[in-house]
DRENDO-1510 file (C-alpha; in Angstrom, 1 decimal, always signed):
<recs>
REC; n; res; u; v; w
REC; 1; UNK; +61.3; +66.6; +112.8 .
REC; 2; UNK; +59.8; +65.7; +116.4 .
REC; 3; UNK; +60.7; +62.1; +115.6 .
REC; 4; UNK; +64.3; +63.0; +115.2 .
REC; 5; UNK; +64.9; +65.2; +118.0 .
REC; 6; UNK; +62.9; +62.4; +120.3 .
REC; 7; UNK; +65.6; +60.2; +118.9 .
REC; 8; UNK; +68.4; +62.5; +119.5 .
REC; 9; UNK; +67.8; +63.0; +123.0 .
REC; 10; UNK; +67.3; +59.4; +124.1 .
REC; 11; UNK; +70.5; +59.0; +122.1 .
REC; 12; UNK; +72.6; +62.5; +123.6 .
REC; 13; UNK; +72.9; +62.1; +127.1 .
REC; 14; UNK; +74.8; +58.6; +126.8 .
REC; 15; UNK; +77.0; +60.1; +123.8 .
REC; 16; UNK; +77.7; +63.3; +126.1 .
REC; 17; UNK; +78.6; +60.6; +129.0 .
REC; 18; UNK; +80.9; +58.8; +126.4 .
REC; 19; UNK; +82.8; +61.7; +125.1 .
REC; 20; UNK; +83.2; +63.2; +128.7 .
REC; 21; UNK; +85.0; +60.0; +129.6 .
REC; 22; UNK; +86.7; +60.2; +126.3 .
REC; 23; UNK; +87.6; +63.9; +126.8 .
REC; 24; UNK; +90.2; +62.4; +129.3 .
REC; 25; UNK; +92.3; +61.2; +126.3 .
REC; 26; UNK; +93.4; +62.5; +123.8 .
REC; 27; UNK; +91.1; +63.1; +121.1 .
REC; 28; UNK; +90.8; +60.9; +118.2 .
REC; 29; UNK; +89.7; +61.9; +114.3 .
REC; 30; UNK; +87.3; +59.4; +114.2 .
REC; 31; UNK; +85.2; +59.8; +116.9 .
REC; 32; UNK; +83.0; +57.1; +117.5 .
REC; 33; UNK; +80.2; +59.3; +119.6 .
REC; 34; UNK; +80.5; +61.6; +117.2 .
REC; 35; UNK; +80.6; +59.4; +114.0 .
REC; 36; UNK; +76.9; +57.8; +115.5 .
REC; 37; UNK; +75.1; +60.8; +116.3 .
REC; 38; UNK; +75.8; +62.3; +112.7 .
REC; 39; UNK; +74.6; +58.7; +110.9 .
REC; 40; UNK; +71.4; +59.1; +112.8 .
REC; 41; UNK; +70.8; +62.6; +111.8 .
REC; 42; UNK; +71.2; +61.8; +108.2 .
REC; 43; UNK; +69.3; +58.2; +108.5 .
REC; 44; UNK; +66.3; +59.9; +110.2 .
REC; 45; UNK; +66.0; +62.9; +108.6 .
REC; 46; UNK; +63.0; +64.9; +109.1 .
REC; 47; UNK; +60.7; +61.6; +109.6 .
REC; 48; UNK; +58.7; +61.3; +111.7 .
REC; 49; UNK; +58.1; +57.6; +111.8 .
REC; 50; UNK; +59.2; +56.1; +115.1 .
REC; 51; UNK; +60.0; +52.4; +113.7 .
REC; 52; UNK; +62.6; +54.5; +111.7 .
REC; 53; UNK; +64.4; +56.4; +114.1 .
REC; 54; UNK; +64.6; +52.5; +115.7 .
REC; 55; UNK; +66.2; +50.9; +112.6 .
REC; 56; UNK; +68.4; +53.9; +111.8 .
REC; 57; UNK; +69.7; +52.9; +115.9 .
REC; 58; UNK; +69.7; +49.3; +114.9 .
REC; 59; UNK; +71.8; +49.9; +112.1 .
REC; 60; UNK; +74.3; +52.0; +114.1 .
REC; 61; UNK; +74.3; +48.8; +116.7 .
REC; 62; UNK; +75.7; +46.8; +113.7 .
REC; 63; UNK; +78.8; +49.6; +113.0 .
REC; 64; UNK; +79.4; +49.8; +116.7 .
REC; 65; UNK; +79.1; +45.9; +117.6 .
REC; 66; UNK; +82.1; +44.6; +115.8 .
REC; 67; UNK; +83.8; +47.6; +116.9 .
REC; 68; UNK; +82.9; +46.7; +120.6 .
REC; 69; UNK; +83.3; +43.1; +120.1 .
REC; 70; UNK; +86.8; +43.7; +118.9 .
REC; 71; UNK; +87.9; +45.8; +122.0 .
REC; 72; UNK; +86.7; +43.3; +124.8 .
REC; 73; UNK; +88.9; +41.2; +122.6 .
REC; 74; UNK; +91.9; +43.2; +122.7 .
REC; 75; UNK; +91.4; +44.1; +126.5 .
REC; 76; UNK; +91.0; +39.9; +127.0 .
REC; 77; UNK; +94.5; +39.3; +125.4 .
REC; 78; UNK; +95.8; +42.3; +127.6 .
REC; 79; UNK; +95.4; +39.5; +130.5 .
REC; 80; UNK; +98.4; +37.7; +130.7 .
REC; 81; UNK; +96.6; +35.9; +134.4 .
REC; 82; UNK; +94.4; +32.9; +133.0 .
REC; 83; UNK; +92.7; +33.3; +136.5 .
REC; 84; UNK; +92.2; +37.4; +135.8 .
REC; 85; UNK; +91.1; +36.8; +132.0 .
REC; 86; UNK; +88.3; +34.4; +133.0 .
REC; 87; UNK; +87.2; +37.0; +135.9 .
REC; 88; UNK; +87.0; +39.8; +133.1 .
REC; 89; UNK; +85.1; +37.8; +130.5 .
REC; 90; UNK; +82.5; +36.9; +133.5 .
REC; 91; UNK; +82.6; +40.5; +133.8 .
REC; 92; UNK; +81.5; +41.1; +130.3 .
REC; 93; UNK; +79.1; +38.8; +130.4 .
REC; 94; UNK; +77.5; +40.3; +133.4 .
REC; 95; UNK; +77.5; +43.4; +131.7 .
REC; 96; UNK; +76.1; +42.1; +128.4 .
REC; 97; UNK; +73.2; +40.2; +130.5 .
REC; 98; UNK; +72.5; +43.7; +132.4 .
REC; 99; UNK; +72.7; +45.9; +129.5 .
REC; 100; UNK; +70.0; +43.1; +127.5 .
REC; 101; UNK; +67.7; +43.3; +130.8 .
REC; 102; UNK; +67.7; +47.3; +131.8 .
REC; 103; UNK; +67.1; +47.9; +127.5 .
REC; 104; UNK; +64.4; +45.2; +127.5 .
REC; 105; UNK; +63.1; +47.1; +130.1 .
REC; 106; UNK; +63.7; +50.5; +128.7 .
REC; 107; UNK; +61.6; +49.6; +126.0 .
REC; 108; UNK; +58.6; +47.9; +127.6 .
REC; 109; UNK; +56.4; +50.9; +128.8 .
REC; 110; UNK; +53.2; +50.6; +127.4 .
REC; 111; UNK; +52.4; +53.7; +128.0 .
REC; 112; UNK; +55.2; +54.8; +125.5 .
REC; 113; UNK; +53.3; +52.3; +122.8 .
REC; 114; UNK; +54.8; +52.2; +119.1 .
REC; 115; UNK; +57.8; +54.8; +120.8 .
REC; 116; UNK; +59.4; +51.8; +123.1 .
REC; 117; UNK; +61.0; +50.3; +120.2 .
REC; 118; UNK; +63.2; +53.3; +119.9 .
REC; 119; UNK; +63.8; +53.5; +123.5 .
REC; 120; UNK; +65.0; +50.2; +123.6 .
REC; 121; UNK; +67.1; +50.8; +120.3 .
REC; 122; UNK; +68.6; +54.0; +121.8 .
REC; 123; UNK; +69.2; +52.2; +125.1 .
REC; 124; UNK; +71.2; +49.7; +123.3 .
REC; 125; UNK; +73.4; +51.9; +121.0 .
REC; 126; UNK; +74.0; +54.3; +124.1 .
REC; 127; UNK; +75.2; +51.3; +126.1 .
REC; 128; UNK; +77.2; +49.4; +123.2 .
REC; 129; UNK; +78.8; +53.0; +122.6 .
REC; 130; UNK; +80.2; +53.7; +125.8 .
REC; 131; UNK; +81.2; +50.4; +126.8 .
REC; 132; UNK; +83.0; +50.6; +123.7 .
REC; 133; UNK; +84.7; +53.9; +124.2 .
REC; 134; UNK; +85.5; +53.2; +128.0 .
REC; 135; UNK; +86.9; +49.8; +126.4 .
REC; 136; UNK; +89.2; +51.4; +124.0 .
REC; 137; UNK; +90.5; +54.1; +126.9 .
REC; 138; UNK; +91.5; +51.6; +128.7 .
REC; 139; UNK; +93.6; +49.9; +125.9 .
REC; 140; UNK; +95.1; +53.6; +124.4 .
REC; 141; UNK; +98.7; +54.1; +125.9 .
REC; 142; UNK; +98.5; +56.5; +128.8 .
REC; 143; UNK; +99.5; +60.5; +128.1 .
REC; 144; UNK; +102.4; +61.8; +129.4 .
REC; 145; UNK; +102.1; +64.2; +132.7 .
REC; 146; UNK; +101.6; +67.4; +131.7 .
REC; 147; UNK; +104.4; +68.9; +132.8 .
REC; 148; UNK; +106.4; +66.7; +130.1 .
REC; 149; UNK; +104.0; +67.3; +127.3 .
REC; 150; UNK; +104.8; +71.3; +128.1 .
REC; 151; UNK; +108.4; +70.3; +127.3 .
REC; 152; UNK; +107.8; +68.0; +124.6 .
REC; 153; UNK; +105.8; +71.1; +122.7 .
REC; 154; UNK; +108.4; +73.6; +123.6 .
REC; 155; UNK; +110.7; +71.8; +121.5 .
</recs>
């Protein structure tokens, strides 16, 4: 049970981050954040075996990956600039290089020992995840003010 809840909160304060910056649009049924934190719950159970909680992360990485991999994508062909495409996919990649160096870092205490696995799998996920979500913000259609969704649900 300890295992879990360590993994939980290395894992909560970057899902709380994401769905905060999600909050600002409108909700959607399959909630990524919310989607992850559940899987890791059920893959770690009540174990307390820390190379589990970082596998049950891992596997999340491998949901969450494609899903990331296909928004920078999208957000790519969004540039119709060849000049502005290539300065966003530098901008990825800068991102991807940081992400790698501040989790490789994360999870090289020694004075965590067999524990900075999992804080370099949770640094991961909780990166992947919210780059994915701010990703897919950006690409959902913007709301409508609110003054004209007050009409639209008067109707």
């Amino acid at each position: 049970m300890r295992v879990a809840a360590v993994a939980l909160a290395l894992l909560l304060p970057g899902v709380a981050f994401a769905q905060q910056q999600r909050s600002q649009a409108a909700p959607r049924p399959d909630d990524l954040a919310q989607q992850v934190e559940r899987n890791i719950r059920s893959c770690v159970g009540n174990a307390q075996d820390m190379a589990l909680v970082a596998r049950c992360m891992d596997s999340q990485r491998t949901v969450v990956g494609p899903r990331l991999e296909t928004a920078v994508e999208r957000l790519l062909g969004t540039q119709t600039n060849p000049e502005r495409r290539e300065r966003l996919a530098a901008v990825q990649a800068a991102w991807v290089t940081y992400r790698d160096m501040r989790c490789d870092f994360a999870g090289s205490n020694p004075d965590r020992g067999t524990e900075s696995a999992a804080d370099r799998a949770a640094c991961l996920l909780q990166f992947d995840l919210s780059r994915t979500m701010e990703i897919e913000q950006l690409l959902a259609p913007p709301s409508p003010p609110a003054a004209q969704q007050r009409q639209q649900q008067r109707r």
